[in-house]
N, C-alpha and C positions, 0 to 999 in steps of 0.2 A: 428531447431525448426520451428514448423510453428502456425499459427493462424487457431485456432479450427473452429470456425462459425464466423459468422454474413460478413459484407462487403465484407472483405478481406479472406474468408475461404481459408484455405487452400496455402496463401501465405508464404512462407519461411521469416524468419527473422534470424539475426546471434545476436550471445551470443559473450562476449568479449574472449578474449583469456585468458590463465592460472585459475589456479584455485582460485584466489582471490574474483570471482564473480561468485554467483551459481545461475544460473537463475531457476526460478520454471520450473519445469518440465513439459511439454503436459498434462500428465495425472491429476496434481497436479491442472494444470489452470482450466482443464475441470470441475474439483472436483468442485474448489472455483464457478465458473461461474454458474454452474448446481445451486446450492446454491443463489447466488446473484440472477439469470437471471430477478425474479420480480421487482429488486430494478434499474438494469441498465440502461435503456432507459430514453432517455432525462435528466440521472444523472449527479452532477458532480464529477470527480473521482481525489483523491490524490492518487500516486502511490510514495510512500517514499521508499528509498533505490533502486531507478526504475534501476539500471544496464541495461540491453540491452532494456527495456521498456516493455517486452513482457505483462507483466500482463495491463499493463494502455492503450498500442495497442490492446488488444484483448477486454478491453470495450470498447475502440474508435468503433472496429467495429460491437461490440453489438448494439451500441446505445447510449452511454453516448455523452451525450452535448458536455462536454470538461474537459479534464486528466490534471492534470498536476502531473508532473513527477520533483521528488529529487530527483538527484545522483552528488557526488562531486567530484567522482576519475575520472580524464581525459580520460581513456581507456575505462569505460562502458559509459561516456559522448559520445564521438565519434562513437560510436556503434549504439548507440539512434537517436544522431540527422542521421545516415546512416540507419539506417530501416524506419524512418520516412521518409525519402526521396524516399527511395528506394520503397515505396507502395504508395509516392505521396500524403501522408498528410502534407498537410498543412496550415490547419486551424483546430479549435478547443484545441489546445494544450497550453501549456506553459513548458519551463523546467527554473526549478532553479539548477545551476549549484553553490552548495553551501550542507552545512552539512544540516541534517533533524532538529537539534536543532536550529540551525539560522534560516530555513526555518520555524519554528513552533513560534520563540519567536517575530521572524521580522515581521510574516504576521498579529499580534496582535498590535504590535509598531505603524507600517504604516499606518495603517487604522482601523480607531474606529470601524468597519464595514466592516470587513474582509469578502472575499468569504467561503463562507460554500459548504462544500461536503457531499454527501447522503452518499458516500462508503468511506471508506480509508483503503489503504493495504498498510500493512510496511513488508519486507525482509531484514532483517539485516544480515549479514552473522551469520548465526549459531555462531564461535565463540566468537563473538563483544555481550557476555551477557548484559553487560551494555547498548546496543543500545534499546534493547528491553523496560527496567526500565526509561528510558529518553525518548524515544518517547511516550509510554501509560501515563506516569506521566506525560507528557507535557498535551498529548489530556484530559485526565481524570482531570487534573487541570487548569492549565494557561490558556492553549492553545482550552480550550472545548468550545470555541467561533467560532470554526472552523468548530463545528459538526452542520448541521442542524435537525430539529427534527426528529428522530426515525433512527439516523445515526448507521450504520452500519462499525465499524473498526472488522481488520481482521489481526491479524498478524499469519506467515508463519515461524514455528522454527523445532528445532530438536523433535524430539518424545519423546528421552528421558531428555530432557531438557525441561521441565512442564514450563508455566508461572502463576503468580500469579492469581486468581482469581478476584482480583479488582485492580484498579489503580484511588485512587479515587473515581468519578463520573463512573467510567468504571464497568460494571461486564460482566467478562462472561457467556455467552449463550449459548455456544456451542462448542464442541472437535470434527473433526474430525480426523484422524488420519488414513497414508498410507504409508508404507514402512517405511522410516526411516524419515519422515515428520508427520506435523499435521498443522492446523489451527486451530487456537481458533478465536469463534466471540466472542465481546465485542457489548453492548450496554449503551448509557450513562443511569445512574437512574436519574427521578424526583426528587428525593429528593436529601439531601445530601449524602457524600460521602458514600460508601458501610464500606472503611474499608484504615487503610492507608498501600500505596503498599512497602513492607520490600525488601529490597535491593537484586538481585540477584547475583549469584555468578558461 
C-alpha cells in the first residue's frame, strides 16, 4: 500500500499479515479523502479499528493536527507503531491499544471534557456486524461528546451489507459505493435523536 498525497505521497506502508485485517484499499482511501479533503487540515482524526493505520496516516499527511488510532489485536498493533516509525512520525498521534468500546465509554469516564474530533472513521471487519451497531450507537449516543460541531463520521462496510440509516443523534448523508465496498457519511442532528438504531444481523 502506499500513501496517496500530502507529506508522505507516495510512501510505502505494510498491512498485517493473514486475512483477519482488511486494510482499506488505495483506491477506497483516495474515494474517502477526495470527499473529506475540505474537512482535513489542522483536524482532529479518530481512526477506530486502525489495523495497519493507513486511513489515520494518510490524514496525518493531508494535514490533520493529530490521529489517533484504536486497534486491540497485537498483530495490526505492531504494524502501526512499524509504519509510523518507518516514515518517521513521531508526533501528532496517539494509539489506544484497547477495544473501540473501551476506547469510546473510557474517553467520556476520564475527562468531563473529552477531546473532540472533526472526522471519525470506523473499519470493522466486514464480518464483526455487531461492531458497526456499537460503535455508531456509542457516537450517536453516549459517546457524541466526542463529536465536535459539524463532525463528520464515516464508516467503511460491505456493499451488500447496508447500515441503518440513524444511530441516534447520527443520520446519514451520504452512500458511496465501489466494488464490493461502500462508505456511508453520518452527521450528528441538532435536535434530538433521528430514530432508535434496531439491532443488526
Amino acid at each position: 500500500m502506499r500513501i496517496i498525497a500530502g507529506s508522505y505521497r507516495s510512501r510505502t506502508i505494510q498491512a498485517p499479515p493473514g486475512m483477519s485485517t482488511r486494510p482499506t484499499s488505495d483506491r477506497m482511501r483516495e474515494t474517502l479523502f477526495n470527499v473529506l479533503a475540505p474537512r482535513i487540515q489542522g483536524a482532529a482524526f479518530l481512526d477506530l479499528y486502525a489495523g495497519s493505520g493507513a486511513v489515520g496516516i494518510e490524514a496525518l499527511s493531508r494535514g490533520a493536527a493529530r490521529v489517533t488510532f484504536v486497534e486491540r489485536a497485537p498483530a495490526p498493533l505492531k504494524v502501526l507503531r512499524g509504519n509510523l516509525a518507518r516514515l518517521g512520525i513521531r508526533e501528532g498521534f496517539r494509539i489506544h491499544a484497547g477495544s473501540v468500546g473501551e476506547f469510546l465509554r473510557g474517553a467520556l469516564k476520564s475527562n468531563p471534557n473529552p477531546e473532540r474530533y472533526e472526522v471519525l472513521f470506523l473499519d470493522p471487519p466486514y464480518d464483526s456486524a455487531r461492531e458497526y451497531g456499537v460503535a455508531l450507537g456509542l457516537l450517536g449516543g453516549a459517546a457524541e461528546a466526542l463529536l465536535a460541531p459539524g463532525a463528520a463520521v464515516v464508516a467503511e462496510h460491505r456493499r451488500k451489507q447496508p447500515l441503518e440509516e440513524c444511530y441516534g443523534s447520527l443520520k446519514r448523508t451520504r452512500l458511496l459505493e465501489q466494488g464490493d465496498a461502500a462508505l456511508s457519511f453520518f452527521s450528528a442532528l441538532s435536535t434530538v435523536s433521528c430514530a432508535s438504531p434496531t439491532s443488526l444481523v
